[in-house]
N, C-alpha and C positions, 0 to 999 in steps of 0.2 A: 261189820267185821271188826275184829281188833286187830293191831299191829301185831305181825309176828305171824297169824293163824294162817292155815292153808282154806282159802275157797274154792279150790278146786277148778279155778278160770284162768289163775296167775298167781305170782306171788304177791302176798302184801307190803308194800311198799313202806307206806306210812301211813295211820290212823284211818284203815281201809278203804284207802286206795290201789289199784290194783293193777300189773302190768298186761298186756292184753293176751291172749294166748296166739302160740305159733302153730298150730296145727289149723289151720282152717284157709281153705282154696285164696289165692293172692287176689283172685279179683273182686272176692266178697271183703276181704282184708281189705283191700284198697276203696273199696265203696264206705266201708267204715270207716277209715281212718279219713275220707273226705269231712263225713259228718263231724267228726269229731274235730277236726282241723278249721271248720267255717266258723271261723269270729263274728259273722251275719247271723247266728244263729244263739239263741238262748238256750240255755241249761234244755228247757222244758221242749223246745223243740227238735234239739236232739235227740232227746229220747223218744216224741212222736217220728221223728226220723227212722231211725234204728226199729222203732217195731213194726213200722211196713216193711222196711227191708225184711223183718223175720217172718211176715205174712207173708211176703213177697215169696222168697227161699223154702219157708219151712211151712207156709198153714195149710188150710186142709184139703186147696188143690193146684196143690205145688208139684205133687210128684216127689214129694219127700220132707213127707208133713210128719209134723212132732206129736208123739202120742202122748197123751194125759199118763200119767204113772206116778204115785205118792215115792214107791219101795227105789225105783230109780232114777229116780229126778236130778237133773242137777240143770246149771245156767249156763255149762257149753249148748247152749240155742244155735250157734254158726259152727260149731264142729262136727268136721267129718265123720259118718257115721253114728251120731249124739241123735238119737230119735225118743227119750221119755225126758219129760219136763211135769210138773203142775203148774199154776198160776203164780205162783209165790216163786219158785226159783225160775219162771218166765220172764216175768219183771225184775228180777236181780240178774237176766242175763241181759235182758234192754238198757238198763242201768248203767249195767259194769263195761258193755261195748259202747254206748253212749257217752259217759262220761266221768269212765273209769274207778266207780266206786263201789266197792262192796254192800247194796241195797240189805241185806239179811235172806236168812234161808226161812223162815216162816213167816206168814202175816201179820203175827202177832209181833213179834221180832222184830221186823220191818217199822212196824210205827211206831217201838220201844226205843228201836235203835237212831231214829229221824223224829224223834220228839224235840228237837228242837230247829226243825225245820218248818215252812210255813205251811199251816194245815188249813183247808178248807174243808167247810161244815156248808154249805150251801151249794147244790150241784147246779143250780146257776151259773154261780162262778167259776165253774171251772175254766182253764186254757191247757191249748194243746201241751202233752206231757204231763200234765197232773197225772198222779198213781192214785188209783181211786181204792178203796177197801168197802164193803159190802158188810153189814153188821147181821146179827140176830140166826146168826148158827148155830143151832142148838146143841152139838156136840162140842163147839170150839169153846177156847179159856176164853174167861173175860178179859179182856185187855183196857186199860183208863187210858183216854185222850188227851190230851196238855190241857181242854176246856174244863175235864175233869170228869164228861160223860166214859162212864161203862160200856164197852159192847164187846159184841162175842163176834167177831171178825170169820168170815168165812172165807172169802172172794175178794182178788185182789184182778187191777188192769190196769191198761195203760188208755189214756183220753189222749186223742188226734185233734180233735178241733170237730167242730159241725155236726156233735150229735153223735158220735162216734169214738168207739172202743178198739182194742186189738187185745183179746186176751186168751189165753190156751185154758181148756174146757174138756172136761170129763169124757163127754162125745165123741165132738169136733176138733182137738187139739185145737192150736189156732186159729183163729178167726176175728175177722172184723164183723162188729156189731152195732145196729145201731139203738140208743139207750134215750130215746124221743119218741120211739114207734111203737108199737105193737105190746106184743106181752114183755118184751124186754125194759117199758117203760119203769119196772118196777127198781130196775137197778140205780134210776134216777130218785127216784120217791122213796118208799118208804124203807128201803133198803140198802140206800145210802148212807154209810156211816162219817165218812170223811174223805178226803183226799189229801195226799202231799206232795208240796210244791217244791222243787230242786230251785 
């Protein structure tokens, strides 16, 4: 986000940061603003914080699970009545309730606008709270990485720790997945475009 712009989560404060919105139930408020308030906690695992809570409240058997929607999308994730999200503005609500920053509204955006944050290229590496991006979409723009590699970014999520994802899906909305196993092994290999690190 830039200073000035409306994200549609809060106002921007300064060079998008963002204040948190007042519409949403006091004790999901209060469970956030704990995450947010624990000095024991790093940038990265706040936001693996924050996206169980959203797996928790909103995934796909919650009882008031968030539906995939490109035309409706936005990162009220914890608002009242707020049910379409995609991945891209899922992770800019984990983000912005995490630690209150305007992540961007598309994936390509997202790692235009955090190009100068630290990127992993080895899904090894990853730690909990890394935002991972997913390359080789053949409809999406090309997007250049800080290393200078090209890719066409499709798929974006949030990494927990131990093999494991939290990301809202065309489907399933919501969901924890794990990206070690089975046919989802692919999101680890060769579909892996980078991650960034807060």
């Amino acid at each position: 986000g830039s200073g000035g712009a409306d994200t549609g989560v809060g106002a921007v404060t300064e060079l998008g940061k963002v204040t948190y919105p007042e519409n949403i139930t006091p004790n999901v408020s209060a469970e956030l603003q704990a995450i947010r308030d624990n000095a024991s906690l790093s940038n990265g695992q706040k936001i693996a914080e924050v996206a169980k809570v959203a797996l928790k409240l909103r995934g796909k058997d919650s009882g008031n699970k968030i539906v995939y929607n490109q035309t409706g999308r936005s990162p009220h994730i914890f608002k009242s009545g707020h049910k379409l999200a995609d991945c891209s503005s899922f992770v800019n609500g984990v983000v912005m309730h995490a630690l209150g920053i305007d992540w961007g509204y598309h994936t390509a955006t997202q790692i235009q606008a955090n190009a100068k944050r630290h990127f992993i290229y080895d899904s090894s590496k990853l730690e909990a709270g890394d935002i991972i991006y997913l390359k080789d979409g053949s409809d999406s723009k090309p997007v250049t990485l800080p290393n200078g590699q090209a890719i066409r970014v499709y798929h974006t999520m949030v990494y927990i720790g131990d093999g494991h994802v939290i990301h809202c899906t065309t489907k399933k909305g919501v969901e924890k997945l794990s990206i070690v196993s089975g046919w989802a092994t692919k999101y680890a290999g060769k579909n892996f475009g980078a991650a960034i690190r807060t």
